[in-house]
Every structure is written in C-alpha cells, then in structure tokens.
N, C-alpha and C positions, 0 to 999 in steps of 0.2 A: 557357406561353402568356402572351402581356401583354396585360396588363387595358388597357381602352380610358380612354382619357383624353377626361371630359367635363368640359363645362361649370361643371358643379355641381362635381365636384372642384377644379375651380381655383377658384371662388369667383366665378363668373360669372353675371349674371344676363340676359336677353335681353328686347329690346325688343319686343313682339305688333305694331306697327305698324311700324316701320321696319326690323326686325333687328336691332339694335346691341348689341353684347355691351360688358357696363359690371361694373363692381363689385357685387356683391351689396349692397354697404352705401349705392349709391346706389337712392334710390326711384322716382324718376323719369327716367327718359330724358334723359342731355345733348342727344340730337340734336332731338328731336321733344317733348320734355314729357310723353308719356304715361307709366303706370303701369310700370315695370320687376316681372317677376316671375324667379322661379328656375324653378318649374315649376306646373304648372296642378294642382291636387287633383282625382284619379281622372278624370285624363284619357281615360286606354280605356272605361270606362264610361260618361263622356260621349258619345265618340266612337260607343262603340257604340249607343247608346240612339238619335243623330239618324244612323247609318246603318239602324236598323231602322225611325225614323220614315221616313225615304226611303224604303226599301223599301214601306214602307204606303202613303205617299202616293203610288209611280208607280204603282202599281197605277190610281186610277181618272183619274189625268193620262192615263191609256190606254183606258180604257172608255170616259168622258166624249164627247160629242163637242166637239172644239173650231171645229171649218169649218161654216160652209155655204154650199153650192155653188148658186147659181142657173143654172142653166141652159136654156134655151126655156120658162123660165115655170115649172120647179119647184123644187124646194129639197131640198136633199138633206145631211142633217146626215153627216160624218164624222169619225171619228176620228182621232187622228193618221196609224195605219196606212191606215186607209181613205182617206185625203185624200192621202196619198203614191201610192196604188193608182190614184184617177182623174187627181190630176197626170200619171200614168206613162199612162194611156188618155187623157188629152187631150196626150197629148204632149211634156208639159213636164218631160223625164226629167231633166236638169239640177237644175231646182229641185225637185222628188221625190227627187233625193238629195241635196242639200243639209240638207231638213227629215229625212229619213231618219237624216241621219248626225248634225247635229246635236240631234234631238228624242230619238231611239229609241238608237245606238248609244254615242254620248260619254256622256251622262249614266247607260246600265245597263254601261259599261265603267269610270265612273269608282266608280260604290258595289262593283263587284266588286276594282278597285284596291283601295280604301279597306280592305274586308275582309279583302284578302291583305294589306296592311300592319299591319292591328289584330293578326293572327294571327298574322305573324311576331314582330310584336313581345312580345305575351303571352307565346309557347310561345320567348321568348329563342332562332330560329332561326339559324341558323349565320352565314347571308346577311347579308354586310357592311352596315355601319350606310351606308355611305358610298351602296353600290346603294341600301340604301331611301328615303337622304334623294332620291336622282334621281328614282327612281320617283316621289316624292311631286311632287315639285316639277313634275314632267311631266302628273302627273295633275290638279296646281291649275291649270296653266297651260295643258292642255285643256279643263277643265271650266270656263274663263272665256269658253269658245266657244259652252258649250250655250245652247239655247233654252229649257230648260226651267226 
C-alpha cells in the first residue's frame, strides 16, 4: 500500500487565510502576509472541545425563546421550533421552512458532519482523505447559510 503524500512531507506549509502552500522556511504568507503554519497543535481536541461547546450551546439557542408574536393584542413568546409551528398556522409555510431548515437542520447537521470527520480522522478510517476533505468543504460552505 503507498503511503499518502502530504504536505508536511514535502516541506509544505499552508496559509489559514488564503490557502497558499509555501515553503515551511517561509513565515509568512507571499500572497496575503499572514502567519504560515505547518500544522495547528492538537487540533482534534481543539476541534473537539468547540464541537462539545456547540453542542451545549444549541441546546438553550432552542429552549430560549427567540420571537414574539403579537397578534390581536397579545404576545406570544416562541421558540425557534414554536415560531416555525405558528408561521406554518398562519400560513407562511415558505418561510417556516426557510427558518426550519436553516435555524434547526443545517447547523445540527453540520456539528453531526463535524463529529463524523473528527472520528474518521482519529480512528485513521479507511475513507479517502480526498472524500473527507469534500465533506468538509461542503459542510463549511453550508454552514455559511445557517442563522444560527
């Protein structure tokens, strides 16, 4: 089996703002000026730590209420889900899926992404380096949709 040819074995270092792959022996960025690194130190456990903070934090971004609704004179706090429920009884099922899809599903689809790529990555899973980098890329480039 052949070993994968990264970055770091060619002596590569990559840009966090622009992408641009440069010489490790350069410090900063020819294209952009910022900081060139090789690799972040204990990335997965960074990574993990602010996908568990998500996790804690959607939780009361879901409880909380965020709406309120006047209607003939009273007021009526709801929740995300609950605010998608009366949009859908006053009719406005359009934008009740709109807030549905990008409040509630994009953003608990993209920390479940996130998880299955921490975890392939850890348990070094069989699953082409190439699929995970799309995955990812698909999932940053969703997750610039959410509301949340």
């Amino acid at each position: 089996m052949k070993s994968a040819v990264t970055g770091a074995s060619r002596e590569l270092a990559s840009c966090h703002l622009c992408y641009k792959l440069a010489p490790v022996t350069l410090h900063h960025c020819p294209r952009c000026g910022s900081a060139m690194h090789l690799r972040k130190n204990d990335s997965i456990q960074r990574t993990l730590a602010l996908l568990f903070t998500a996790c804690l934090l959607y939780i009361p971004a879901n409880i909380y209420p965020i709406m309120y609704t006047d209607q003939l004179g009273s007021t009526e706090a709801s929740t995300i889900l609950g605010g998608v429920v009366l949009l859908i009884n006053l009719g406005s099922v359009p934008i009740a899926a709109v807030i549905f899809i990008f409040s509630v599903m994009v953003p608990s689809g993209k920390i479940m992404a996130m998880f299955y790529l921490v975890w392939t990555v850890e348990r070094h899973s069989p699953l082409d380096p190439r699929q995970r980098s799309i995955m990812y890329r698909v999932t940053e480039f969703i997750g610039k949709w959410s509301m949340v």
